[in-house]
C-alpha positions, 0 to 999 in steps of 0.5 A, spaced: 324 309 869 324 308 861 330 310 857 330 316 853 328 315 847 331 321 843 338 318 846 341 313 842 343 306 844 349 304 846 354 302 840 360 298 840 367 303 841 368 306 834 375 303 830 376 310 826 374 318 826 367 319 824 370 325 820 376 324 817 376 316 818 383 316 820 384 309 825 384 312 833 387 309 837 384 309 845 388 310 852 393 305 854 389 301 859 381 302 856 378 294 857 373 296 852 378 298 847 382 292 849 376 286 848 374 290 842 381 289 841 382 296 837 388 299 837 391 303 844 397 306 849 395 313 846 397 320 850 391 325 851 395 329 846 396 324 840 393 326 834 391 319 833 387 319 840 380 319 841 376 324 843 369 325 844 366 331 840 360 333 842 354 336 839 353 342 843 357 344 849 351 343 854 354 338 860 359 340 866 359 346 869 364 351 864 362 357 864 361 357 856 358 350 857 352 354 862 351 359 856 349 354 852 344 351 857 340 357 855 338 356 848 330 355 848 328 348 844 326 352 838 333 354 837 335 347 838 330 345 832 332 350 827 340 348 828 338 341 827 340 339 834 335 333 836 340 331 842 344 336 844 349 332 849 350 326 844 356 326 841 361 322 836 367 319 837 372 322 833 380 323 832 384 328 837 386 333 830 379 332 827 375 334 834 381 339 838 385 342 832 380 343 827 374 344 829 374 348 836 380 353 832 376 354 825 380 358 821 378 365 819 380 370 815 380 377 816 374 379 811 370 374 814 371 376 821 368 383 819 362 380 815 361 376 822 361 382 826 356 385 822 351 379 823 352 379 829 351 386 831 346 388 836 344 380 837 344 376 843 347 370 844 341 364 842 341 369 835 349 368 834 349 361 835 343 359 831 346 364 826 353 361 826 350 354 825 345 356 819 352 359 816 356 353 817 351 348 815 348 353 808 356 353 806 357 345 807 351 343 804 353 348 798 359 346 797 358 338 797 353 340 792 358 343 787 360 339 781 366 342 780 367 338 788 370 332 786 374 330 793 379 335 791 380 343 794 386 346 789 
């Protein structure tokens, strides 16, 4: 059986978020860690601690994990997901905190709800998607953004 071409090659273990930079610290015990000698003895809640942020939600058997097995490979394309059970390896408060509790206000919740009305899930995600990726790209591309938010 030939490896998957799509799917990337084994990596040394990462020494710092892949978002926010931060050093990350493995559990208490990781020989990997340990022989790599990057630093260790993090509790699974530590906002330090390593945690895997996956592309798209599609191992295991969650109920919403099964939801995302549905998406046809036209959806995966559009989103620009070329491997959907990758992953990255990023800190604790970057992964959990921020990215599964994005914060909305109010107003954008109703321009939410009007978008999504009457769509089936495979729409809403891929909308969701194209939104989150039209504001970074237009953020990033603003001259007045200079690393800066206020």
């Amino acid at each position: 059986m030939s490896p998957d071409p799509a799917k990337p090659k084994k990596q040394p273990l990462a020494s710092s978020c892949s978002l926010c930079g931060k050093v990350i610290r493995y559990a208490r015990g990781n020989k990997k860690a340990l022989a790599q000698d990057l630093p260790v003895g993090a509790n699974t809640h530590d906002l330090d601690a390593k945690s895997e942020m996956h592309y798209a939600h599609v191992s295991g058997k969650s109920r919403s994990r099964l939801q995302f097995t549905t998406l046809s490979q036209v959806a995966w394309d559009s989103m620009e997901v070329k491997y959907p059970k990758g992953s990255r390896t990023c800190c604790y408060e970057c992964h959990e905190v921020l990215m599964h509790n994005l914060i909305v206000g109010e107003e954008d919740l109703d321009r939410l709800s009007k978008l999504f009305a009457g769509k089936g899930f495979e729409d809403r995600a891929v909308l969701l998607n194209r939104i989150f990726a039209t504001g970074l790209r237009s953020f990033v591309a603003e001259k007045s953004f200079r690393g800066k938010l206020r």
